[in-house]
C-alpha positions in Angstrom: -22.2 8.1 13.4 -19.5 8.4 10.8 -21.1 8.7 7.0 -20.7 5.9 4.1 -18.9 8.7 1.7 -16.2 9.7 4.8 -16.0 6.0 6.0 -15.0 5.3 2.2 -12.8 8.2 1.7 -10.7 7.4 4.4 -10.5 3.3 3.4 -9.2 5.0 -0.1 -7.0 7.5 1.4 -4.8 4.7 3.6 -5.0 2.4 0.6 -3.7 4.9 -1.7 -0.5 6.9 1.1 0.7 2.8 2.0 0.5 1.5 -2.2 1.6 4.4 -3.8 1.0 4.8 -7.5 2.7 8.1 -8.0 5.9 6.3 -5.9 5.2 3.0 -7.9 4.9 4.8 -11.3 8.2 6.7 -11.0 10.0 3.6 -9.6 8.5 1.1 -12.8 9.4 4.1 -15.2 13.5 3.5 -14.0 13.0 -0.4 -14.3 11.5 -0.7 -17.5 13.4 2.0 -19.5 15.7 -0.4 -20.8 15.1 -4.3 -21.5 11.6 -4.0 -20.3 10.4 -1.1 -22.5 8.7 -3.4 -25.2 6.9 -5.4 -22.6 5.7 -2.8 -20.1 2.1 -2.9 -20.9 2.2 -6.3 -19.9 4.5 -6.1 -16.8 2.4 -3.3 -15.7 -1.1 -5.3 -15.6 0.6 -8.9 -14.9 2.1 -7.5 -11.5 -1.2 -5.4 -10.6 -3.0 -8.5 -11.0 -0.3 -10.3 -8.8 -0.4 -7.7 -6.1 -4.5 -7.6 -6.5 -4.5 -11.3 -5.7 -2.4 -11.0 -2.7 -3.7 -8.1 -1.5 -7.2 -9.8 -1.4 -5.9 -12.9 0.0 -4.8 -10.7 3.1 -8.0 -8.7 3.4 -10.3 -11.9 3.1 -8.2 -14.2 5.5 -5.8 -11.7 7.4 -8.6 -12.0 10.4 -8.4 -15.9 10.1 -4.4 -15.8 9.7 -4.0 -13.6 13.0 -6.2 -16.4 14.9 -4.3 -18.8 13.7 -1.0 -17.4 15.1 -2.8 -16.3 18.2 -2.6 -12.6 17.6 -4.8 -10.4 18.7 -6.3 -8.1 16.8 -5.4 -4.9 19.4 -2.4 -6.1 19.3 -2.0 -6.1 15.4 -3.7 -2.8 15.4 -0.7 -1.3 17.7 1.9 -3.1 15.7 0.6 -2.3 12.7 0.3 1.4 13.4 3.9 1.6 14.0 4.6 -0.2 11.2 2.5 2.2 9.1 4.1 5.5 11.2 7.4 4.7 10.1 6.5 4.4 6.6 5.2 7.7 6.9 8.1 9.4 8.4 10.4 7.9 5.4 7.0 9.3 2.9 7.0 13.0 4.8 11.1 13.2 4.4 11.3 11.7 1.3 14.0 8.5 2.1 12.9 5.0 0.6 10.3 3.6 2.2 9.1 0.2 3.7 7.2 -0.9 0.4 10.3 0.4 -1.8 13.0 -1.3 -3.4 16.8 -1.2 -2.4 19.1 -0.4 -5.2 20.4 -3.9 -5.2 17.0 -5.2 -6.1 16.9 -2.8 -8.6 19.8 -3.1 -10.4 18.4 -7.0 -10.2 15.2 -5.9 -12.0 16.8 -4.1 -14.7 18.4 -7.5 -16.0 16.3 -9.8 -18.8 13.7 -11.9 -17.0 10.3 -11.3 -15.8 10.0 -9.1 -13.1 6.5 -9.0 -12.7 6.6 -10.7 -9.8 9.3 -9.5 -8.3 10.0 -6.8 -7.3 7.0 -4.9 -9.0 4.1 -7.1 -7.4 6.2 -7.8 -4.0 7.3 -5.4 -2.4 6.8 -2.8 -4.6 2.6 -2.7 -4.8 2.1 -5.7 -2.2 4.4 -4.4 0.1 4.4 -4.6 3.9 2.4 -1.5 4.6 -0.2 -2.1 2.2 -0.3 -5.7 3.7 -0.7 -4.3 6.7 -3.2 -1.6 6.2 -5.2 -4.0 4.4 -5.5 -6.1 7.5 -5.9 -3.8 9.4 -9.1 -2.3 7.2 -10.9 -5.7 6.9 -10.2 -5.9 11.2 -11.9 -3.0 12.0 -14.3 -3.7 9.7 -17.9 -4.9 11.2 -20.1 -6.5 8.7 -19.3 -7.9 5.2 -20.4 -4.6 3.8 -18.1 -2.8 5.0 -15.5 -5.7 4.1 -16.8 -5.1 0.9 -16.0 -1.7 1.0 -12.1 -1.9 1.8 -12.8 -4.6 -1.1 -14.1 -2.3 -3.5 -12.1 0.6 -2.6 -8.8 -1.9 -2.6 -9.5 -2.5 -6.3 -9.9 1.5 -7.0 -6.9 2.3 -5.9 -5.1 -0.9 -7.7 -6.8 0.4 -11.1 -5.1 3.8 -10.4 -1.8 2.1 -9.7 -2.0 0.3 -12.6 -3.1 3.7 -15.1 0.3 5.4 -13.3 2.4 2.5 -14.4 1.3 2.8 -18.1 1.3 6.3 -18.3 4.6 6.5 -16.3 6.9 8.7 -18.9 3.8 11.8 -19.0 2.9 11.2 -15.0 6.9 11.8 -14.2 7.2 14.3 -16.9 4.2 16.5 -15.7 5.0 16.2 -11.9 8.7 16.2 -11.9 10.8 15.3 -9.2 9.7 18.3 -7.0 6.0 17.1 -7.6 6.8 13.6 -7.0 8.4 15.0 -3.5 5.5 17.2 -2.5 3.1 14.4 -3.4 5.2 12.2 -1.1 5.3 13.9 1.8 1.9 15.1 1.8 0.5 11.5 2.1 3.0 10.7 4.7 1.4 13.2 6.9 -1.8 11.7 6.0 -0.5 8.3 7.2 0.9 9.4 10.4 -2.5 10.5 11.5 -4.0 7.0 9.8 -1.5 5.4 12.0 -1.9 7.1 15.0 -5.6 6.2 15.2 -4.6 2.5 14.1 -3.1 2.5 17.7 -5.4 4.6 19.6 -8.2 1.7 18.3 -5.1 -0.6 19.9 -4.6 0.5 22.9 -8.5 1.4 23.1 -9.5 -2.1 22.6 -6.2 -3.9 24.9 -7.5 -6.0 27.6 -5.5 -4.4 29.8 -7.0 -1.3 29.6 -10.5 -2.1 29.8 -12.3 -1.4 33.2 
């Protein structure tokens, strides 16, 4: 029987490798270093909250949503893994990556307006593979404890996001782009093997497969 602290630890660890602070931090740091600077205390904690909200949205109803649309959740477990394996191989060799942004988006951000929206709350924190692993979280999860868990662990790792935004300059300044790198791909190898699982639990659970 797998412990609470483990069970936990690994909720946390996919939360944290699919939204990113380190990634998130170093990516708000080159949108708000111009217009934005005077406002970024507010940007930073308007599009946490944003993301929060959707994020939540997804791990309350993401069960209810996949009914709806008559997807199974094997099947969503599958899909999702690959969704979540990719990400990781753009994490582990250090390309953009599913929840990034492309440069047209932010040369879009770095114009007057409020972009707490978008793109820092969607795609960059709510992106798809935090979507996704949220899901996929609240799926596997087997009582409303443990949906309180991915719940409570969810909310951890949005409060870290939101502490990288605001210290952004000193995080980027201490780690570098070599630390930023390492930190990178050292959660992307993380996700593969969260990924992996996600579709052994998939395939595992597929009709087809069952005697």
């Amino acid at each position: 029987m797998v412990s609470l602290p483990s069970t936990m630890l690994s909720i946390f660890v996919t939360l944290f490798v699919t939204i990113g602070p380190i990634e998130t931090a170093a990516i708000f740091a080159g949108l708000t270093g111009g217009v934005h600077r005077a406002e970024r205390g507010s940007l930073a904690r308007r599009s946490v909250l944003i993301a929060g909200a959707v994020l939540l949205f997804f791990a309350l109803a993401g069960a209810s949503l996949l009914s709806l649309l008559h997807i199974s959740l094997p099947a969503f477990r599958v899909a999702g893994g690959v969704l979540l394996f990719l990400q990781a191989l753009t994490l582990t060799f250090s390309t953009p990556g599913l929840s990034s942004i492309t440069e047209g988006e932010k040369a879009e951000a770095r114009k007057p307006g409020d972009i707490a929206v978008f793109p820092l709350a969607f795609p960059l924190i709510a992106g798809p593979g935090a979507l996704t692993a949220t899901v996929l979280l609240t799926g596997r999860a087997s009582s409303w404890t443990e949906t309180a868990m991915v719940c409570a662990m969810l909310t951890l790792c949005l409060a870290t996001t939101l502490m990288a935004m605001l210290a952004a300059d000193r995080l980027m300044r201490s780690l570098g782009r070599t630390g930023a790198d390492v930190t990178g791909r050292i959660s992307g190898v993380l996700l593969a093997a969260l990924a992996v699982q996600f579709i052994f639990d998939g395939l595992r659970d597929a009709p087809f497969l069952r005697e």
